[in-house]
DSSP file (Angstrom, degrees, kcal/mol; ACC not computed):
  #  RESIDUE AA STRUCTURE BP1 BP2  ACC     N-H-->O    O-->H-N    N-H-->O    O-->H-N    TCO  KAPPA ALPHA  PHI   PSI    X-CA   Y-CA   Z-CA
    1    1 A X    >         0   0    0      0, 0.0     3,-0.9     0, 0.0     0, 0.0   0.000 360.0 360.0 360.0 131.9  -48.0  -51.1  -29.5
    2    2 A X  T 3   +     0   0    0      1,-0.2     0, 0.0     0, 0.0     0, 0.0   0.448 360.0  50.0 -70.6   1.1  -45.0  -53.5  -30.3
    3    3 A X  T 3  S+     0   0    0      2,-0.0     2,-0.3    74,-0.0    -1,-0.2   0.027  77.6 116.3-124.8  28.9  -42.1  -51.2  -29.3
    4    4 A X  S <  S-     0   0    0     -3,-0.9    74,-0.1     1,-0.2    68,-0.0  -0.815  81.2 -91.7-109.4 145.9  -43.3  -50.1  -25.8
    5    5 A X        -     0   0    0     -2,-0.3     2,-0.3    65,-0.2    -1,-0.2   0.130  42.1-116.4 -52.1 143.4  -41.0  -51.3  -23.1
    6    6 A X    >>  -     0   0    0      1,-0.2     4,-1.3    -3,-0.1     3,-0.7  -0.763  17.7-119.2-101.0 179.7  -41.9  -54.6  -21.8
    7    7 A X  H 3> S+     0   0    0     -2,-0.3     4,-0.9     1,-0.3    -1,-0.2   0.822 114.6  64.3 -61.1 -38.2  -43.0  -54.9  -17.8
    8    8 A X  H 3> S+     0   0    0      1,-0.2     4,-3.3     2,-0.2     3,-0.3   0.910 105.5  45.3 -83.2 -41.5  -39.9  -57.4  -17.2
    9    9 A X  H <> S+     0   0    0     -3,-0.7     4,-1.0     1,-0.3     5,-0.4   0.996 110.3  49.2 -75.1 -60.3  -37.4  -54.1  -18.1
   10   10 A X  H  X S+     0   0    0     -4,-1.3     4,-1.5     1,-0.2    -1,-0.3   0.819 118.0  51.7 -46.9 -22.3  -39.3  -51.7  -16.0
   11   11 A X  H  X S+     0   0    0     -4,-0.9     4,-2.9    -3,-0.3    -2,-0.2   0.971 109.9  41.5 -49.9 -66.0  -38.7  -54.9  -13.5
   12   12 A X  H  X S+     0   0    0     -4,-3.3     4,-1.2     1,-0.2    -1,-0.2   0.457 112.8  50.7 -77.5  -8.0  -35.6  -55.3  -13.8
   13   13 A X  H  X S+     0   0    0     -4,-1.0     4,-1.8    55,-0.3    -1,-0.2   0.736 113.8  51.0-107.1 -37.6  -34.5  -51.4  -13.7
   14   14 A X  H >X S+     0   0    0     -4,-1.5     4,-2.6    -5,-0.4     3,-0.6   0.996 115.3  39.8 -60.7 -59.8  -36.8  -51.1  -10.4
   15   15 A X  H >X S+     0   0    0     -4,-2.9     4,-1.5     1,-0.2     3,-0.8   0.953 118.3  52.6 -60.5 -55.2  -34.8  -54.5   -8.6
   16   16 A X  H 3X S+     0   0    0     -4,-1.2     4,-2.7     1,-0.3    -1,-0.2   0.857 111.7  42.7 -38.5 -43.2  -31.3  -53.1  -10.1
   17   17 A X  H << S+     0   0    0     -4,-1.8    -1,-0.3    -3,-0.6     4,-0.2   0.693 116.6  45.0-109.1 -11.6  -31.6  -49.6   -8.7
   18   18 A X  H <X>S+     0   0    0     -4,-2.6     4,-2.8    -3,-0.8     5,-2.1   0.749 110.8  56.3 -66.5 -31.6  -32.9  -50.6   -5.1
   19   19 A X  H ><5S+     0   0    0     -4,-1.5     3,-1.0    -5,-0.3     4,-0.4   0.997 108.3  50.0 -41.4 -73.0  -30.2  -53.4   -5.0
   20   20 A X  T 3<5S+     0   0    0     -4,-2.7    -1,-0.2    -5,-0.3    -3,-0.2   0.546  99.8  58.6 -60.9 -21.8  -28.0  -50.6   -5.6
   21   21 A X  T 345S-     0   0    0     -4,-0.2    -1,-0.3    -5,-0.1    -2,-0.2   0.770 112.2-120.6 -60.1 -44.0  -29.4  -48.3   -2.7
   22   22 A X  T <<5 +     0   0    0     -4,-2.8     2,-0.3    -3,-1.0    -3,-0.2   0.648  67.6 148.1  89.6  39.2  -28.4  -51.2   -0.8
   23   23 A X      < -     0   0    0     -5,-2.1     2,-0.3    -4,-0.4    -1,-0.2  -0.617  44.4-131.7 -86.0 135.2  -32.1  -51.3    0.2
   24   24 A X    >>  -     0   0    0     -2,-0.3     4,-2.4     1,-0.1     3,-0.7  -0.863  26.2-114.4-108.1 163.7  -34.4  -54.2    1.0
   25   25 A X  H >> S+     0   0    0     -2,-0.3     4,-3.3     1,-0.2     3,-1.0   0.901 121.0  49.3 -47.7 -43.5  -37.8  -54.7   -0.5
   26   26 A X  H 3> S+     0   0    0      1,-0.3     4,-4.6     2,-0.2    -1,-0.2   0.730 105.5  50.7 -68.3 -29.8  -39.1  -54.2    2.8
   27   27 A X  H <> S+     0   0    0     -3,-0.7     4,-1.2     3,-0.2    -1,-0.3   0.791 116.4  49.5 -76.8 -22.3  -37.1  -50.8    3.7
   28   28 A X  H << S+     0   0    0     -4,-2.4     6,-0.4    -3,-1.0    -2,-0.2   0.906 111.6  44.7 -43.2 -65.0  -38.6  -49.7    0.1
   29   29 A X  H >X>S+     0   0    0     -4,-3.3     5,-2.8    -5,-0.3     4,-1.7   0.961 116.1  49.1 -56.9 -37.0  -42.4  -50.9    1.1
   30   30 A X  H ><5S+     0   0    0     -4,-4.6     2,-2.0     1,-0.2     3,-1.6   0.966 115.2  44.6 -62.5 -56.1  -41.9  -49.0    4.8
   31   31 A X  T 3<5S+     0   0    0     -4,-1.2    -1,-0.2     1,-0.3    -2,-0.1   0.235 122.9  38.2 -82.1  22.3  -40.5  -45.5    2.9
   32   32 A X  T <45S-     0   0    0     -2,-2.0    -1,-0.3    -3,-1.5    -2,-0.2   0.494 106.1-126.0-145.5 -27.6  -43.2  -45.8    0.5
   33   33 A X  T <<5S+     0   0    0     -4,-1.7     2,-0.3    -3,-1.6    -3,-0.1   0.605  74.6 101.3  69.6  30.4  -46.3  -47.0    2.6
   34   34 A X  S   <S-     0   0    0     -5,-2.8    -1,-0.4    -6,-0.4    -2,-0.2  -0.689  76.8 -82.7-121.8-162.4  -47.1  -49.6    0.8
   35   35 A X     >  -     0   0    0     -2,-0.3     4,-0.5    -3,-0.1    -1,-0.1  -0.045  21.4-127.2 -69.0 176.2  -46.4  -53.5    1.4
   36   36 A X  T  4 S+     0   0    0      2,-0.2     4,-0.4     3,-0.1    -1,-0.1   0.547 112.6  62.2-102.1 -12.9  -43.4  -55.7    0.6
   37   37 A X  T  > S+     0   0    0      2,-0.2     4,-4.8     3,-0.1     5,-0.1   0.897 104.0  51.4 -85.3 -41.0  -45.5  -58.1   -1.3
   38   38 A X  T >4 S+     0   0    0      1,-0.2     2,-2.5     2,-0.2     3,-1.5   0.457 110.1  53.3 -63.1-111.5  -46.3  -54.9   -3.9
   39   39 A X  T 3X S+     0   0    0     -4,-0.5     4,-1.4     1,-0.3    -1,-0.2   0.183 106.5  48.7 -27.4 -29.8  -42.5  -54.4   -4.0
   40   40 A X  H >> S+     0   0    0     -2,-2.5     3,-1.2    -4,-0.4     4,-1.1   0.954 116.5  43.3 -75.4 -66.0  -41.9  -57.9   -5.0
   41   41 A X  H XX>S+     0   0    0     -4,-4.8     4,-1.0    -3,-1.5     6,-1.0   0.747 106.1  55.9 -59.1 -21.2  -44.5  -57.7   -7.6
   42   42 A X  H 345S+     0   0    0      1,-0.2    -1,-0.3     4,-0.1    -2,-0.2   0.851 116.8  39.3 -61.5 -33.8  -43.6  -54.5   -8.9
   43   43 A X  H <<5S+     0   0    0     -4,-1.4    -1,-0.2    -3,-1.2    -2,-0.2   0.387 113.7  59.9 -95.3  15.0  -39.8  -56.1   -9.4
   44   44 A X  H <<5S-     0   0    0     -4,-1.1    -1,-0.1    -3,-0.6    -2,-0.1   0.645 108.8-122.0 -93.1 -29.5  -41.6  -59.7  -10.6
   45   45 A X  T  <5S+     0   0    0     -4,-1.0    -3,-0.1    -5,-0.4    -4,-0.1   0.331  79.7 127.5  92.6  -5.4  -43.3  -58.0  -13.4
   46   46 A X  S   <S+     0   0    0     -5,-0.9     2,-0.2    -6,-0.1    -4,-0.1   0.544  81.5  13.6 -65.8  -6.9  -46.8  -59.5  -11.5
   47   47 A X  S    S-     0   0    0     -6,-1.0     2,-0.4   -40,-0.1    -2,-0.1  -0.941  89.1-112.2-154.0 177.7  -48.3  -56.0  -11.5
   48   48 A X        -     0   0    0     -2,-0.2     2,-0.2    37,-0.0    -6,-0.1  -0.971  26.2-119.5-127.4 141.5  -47.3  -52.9  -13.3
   49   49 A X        -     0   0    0     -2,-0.4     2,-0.3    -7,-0.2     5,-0.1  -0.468  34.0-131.6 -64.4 114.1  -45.8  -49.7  -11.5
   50   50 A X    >   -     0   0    0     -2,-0.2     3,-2.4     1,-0.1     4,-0.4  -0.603  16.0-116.4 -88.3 160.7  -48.3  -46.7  -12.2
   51   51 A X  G >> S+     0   0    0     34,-0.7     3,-1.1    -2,-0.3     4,-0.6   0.715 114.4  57.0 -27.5 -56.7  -46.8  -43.5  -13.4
   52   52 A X  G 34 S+     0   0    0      1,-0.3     4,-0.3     2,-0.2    -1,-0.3   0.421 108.6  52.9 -83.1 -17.0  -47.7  -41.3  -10.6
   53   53 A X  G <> S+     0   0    0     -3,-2.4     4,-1.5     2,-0.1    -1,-0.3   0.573  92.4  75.6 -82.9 -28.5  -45.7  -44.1   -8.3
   54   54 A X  H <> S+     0   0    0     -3,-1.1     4,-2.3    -4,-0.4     5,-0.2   0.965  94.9  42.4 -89.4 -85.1  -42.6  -43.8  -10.5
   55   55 A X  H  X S+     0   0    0     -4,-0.6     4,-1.9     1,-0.2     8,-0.1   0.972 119.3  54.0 -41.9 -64.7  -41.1  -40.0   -9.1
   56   56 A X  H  4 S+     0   0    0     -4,-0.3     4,-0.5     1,-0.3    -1,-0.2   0.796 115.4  35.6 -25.4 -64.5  -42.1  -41.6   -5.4
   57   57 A X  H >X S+     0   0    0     -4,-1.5     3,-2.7     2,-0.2     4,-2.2   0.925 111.0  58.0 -37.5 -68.3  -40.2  -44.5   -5.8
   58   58 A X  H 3X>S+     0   0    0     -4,-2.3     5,-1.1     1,-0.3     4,-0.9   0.882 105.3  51.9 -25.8 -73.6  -37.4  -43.2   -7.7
   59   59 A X  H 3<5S+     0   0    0     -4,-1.9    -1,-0.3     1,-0.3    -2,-0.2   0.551 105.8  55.2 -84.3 -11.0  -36.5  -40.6   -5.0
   60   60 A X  H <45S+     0   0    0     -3,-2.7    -1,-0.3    -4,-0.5    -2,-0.3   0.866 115.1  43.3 -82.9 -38.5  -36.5  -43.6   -2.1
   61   61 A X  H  <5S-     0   0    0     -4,-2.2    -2,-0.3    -3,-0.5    -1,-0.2   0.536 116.8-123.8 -66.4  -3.8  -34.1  -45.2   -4.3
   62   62 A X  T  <5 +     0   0    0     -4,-0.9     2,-0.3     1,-0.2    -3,-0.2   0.709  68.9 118.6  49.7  37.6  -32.0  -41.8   -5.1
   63   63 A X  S   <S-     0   0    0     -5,-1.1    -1,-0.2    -8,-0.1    -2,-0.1  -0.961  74.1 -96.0-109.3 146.9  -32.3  -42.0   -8.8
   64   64 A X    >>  -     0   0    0     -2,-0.3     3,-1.2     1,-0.1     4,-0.5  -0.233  38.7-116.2 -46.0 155.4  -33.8  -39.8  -11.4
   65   65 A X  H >> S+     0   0    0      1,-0.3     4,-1.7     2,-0.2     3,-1.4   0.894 117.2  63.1 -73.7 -46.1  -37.5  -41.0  -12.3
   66   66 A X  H 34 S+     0   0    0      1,-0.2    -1,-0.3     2,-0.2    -2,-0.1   0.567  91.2  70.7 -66.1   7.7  -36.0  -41.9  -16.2
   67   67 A X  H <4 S+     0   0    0     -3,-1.2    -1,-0.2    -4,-0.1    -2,-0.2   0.784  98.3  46.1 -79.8 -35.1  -33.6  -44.6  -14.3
   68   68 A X  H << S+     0   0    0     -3,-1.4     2,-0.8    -4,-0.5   -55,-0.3   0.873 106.5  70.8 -89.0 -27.0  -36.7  -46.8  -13.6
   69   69 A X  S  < S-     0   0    0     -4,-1.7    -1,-0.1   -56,-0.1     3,-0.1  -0.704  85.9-123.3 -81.8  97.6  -38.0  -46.4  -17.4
   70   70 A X        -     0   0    0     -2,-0.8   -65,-0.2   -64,-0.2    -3,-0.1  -0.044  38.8 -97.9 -63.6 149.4  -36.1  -48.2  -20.3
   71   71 A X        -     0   0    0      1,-0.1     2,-0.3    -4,-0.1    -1,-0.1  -0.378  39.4-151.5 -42.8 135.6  -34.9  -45.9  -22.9
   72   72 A X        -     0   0    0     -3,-0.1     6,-0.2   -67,-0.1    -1,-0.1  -0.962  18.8-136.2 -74.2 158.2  -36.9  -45.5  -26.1
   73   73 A X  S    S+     0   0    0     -2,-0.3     2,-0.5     1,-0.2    -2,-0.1   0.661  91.1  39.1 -96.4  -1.6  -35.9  -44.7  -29.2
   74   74 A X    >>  -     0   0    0     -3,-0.0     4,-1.4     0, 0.0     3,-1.2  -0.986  67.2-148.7-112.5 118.6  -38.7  -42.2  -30.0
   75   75 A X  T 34 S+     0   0    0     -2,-0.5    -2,-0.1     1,-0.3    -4,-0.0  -0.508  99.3  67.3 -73.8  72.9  -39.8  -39.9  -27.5
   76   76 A X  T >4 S+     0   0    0     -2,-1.1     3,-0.5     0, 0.0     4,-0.4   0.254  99.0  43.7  55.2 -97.5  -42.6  -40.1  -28.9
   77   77 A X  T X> S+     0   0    0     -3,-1.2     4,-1.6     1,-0.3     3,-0.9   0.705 113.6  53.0 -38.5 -59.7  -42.9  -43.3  -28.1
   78   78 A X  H 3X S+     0   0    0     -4,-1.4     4,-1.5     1,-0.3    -1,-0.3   0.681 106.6  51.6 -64.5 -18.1  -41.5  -42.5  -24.2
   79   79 A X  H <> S+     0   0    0     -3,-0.5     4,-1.0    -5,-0.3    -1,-0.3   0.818 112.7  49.7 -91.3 -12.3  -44.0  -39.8  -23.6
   80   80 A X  H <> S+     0   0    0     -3,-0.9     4,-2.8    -4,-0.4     5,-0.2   0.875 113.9  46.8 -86.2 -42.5  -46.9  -42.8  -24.9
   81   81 A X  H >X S+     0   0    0     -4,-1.6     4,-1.8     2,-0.2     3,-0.6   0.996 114.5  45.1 -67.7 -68.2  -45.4  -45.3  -22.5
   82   82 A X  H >< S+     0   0    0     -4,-1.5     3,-6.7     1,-0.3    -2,-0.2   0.820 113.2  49.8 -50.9 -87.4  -45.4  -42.7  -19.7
   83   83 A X  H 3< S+     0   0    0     -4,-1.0    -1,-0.3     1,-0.4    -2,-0.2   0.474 118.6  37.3   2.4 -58.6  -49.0  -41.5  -20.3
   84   84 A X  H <<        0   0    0     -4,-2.8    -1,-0.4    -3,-0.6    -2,-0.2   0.567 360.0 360.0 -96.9  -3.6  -50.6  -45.0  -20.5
   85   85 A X    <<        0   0    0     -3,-6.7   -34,-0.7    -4,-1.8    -1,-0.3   0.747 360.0 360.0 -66.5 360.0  -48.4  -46.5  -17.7
């Protein structure tokens, strides 16, 4: 679907809001139990962050889960995006 968020915005909202924790990838990958090389890629766009990863994340960064998801302009649309992520 052409209006679904692209990977590079889910990117860029993930690297913004650890940045802003004052967080490194690697103090992400330890609180999260995964690697630092998935962190990278999740904020490269080189893989895509599943859904079920999203809340997990979110809450080592201290944001709500809709900070890592760019807006859309039919929810609709956002509940399609979450679903298939």
């Amino acid at each position: 679907m052409g209006d679904q968020p692209q990977q590079s915005d889910v990117s860029s909202l993930i690297r913004q809001a650890r940045k802003a924790a004052g967080l490194s990838q690697a103090d992400v990958a330890s609180r999260l139990g995964v690697t630092q090389t998935c962190i990278s890629y999740w904020e490269s766009g080189q893989r895509s962050i599943h859904a079920c990863d999203l809340p997990r994340l979110a809450g080592v960064l201290g944001v709500e889960t809709a900070a890592l998801v760019p807006p859309a302009e039919d929810p609709a649309l956002a509940w399609e995006v979450w679903l298939n992520a």
